[in-house]
N, C-alpha and C positions, 0 to 999 in steps of 0.2 A: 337469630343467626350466630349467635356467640355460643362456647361454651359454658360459658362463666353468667349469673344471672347479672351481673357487670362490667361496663368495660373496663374502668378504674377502679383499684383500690386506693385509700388513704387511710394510713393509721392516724389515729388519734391520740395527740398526749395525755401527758395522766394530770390531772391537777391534785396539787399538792396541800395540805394543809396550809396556813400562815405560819407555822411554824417550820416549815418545812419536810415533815412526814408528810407518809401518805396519809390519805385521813379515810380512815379506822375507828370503828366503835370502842375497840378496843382502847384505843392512845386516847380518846373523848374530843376527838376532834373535827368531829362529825359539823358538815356546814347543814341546816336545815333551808332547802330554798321557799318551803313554804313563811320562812322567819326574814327571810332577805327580800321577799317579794310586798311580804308588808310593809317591811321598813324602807326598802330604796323604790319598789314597782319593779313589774315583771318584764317593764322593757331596760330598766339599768341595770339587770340583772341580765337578760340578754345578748345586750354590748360592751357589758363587763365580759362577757365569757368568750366575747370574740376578739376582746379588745386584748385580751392577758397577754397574750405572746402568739410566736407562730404554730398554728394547727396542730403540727405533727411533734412537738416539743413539750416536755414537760414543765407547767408553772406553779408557782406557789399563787392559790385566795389571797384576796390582799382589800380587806375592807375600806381602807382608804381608797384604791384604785375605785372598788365599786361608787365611792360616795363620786369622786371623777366622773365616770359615765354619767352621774345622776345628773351630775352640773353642763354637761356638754348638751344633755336634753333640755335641762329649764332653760339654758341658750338660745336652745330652738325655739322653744314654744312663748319664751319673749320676746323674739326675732320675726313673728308676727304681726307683729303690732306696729311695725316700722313697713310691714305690707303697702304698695301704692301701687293702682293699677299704668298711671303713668310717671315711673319713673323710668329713668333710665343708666345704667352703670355700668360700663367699659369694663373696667377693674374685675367686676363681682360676675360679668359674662365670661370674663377670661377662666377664672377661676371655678365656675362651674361646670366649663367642658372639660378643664382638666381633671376635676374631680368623677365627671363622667368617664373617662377615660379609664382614670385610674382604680374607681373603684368596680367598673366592669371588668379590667384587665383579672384585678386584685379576686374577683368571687372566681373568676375563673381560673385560677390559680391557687383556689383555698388559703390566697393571704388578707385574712379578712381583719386581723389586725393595722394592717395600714390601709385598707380600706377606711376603717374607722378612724385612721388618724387623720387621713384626708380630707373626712368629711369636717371632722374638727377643725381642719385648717377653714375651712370655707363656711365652719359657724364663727370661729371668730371674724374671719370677713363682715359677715353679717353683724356682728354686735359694733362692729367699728363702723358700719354702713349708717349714713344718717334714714336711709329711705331704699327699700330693698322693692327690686321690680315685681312684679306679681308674677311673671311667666318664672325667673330665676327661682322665685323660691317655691313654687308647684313644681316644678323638675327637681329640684333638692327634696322634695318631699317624697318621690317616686322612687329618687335612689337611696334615703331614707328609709323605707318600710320594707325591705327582707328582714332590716334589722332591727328597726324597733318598730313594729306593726303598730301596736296599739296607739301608739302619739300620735302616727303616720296618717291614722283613717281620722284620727280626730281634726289635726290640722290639714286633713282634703275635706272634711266636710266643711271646715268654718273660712275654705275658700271657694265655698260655691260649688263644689263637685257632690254629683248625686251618686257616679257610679264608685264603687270600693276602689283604692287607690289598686288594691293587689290584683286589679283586673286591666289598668292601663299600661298600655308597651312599655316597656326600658326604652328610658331617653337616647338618644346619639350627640354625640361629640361633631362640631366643627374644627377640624387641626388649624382652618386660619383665625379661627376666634382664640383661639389657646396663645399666637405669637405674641411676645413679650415684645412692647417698644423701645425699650429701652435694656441692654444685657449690659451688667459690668462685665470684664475680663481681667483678670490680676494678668500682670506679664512679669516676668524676671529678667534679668540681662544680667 
């Protein structure tokens, strides 16, 4: 019913060398991802490239940033092991509807850099979590795998799921489990 074989366009930025050219065979600054995918894996190479900056902007490769994503996954996939099917955590429910939230708002909006920042926020949760609940972190995993698949199917299967995570619904947010109990406010006079 459209003209257009789409409704939206979105350009895409240009990534730039680490040095800040473009990267060019010429200049030999060519990034090889078959040489990044050995050395970090094809999912921190993934979230690296969503993680860089916003979509439609140009950034520089920055192989520190990639080793970052690397660390944000081994996060995850130790943050497993603090798994309890009955725990229970206020703090870490609050925080995973927000991050539901945000990082649906966020794909839908092709700001998938702070989607991924979000999710960050909510693995650190987790690594300061003594005992993380089994429902919290199978939803963390579901919003997990657009972007890094391969950890995603691994950490749903070794929580007892048969079927492939990329075939379960996208979670939903409660806005009453999101309320903070407690807000500071600065005032001035």
């Amino acid at each position: 019913t459209y003209d257009e074989p789409f409704t939206r366009l979105q350009h895409v930025g240009l990534i730039l060398a680490e040095d800040g050219r473009k990267i060019s065979k010429r200049w030999g600054n060519v990034i090889n991802p078959d040489d990044v995918i050995e050395t970090f894996g094809a999912d921190a190479m993934r979230v690296y490239e969503m993680f860089m900056g916003p979509f439609s902007q140009a950034c520089a490769w920055s192989t520190n940033g990639l080793a970052g994503t690397r660390r944000f996954l081994e996060k995850i996939w130790r943050a497993q092991e603090k798994v309890d099917d009955s725990a229970k955590d206020i703090e870490l429910e609050r925080e995973l509807h927000k991050t539901i939230k945000k990082v649906g708002e966020d794909i839908e909006g092709f700001k998938f850099n702070t989607a991924v920042a979000q999710m960050m926020i909510l693995a650190n949760a987790f690594e300061a979590a003594e005992k993380i609940p089994k429902n919290i972190f199978s939803t963390f995993v579901k919003i997990l795998a657009p972007f890094a698949p391969h950890i995603s199917e691994e950490l749903w299967e070794a929580l007892g799921e048969n079927e492939s995570v990329t075939h379960v619904s996208w979670p939903t947010y409660d806005e009453e489990k999101m309320k903070e109990e407690m807000v500071t406010i600065a005032i001035q006079i």
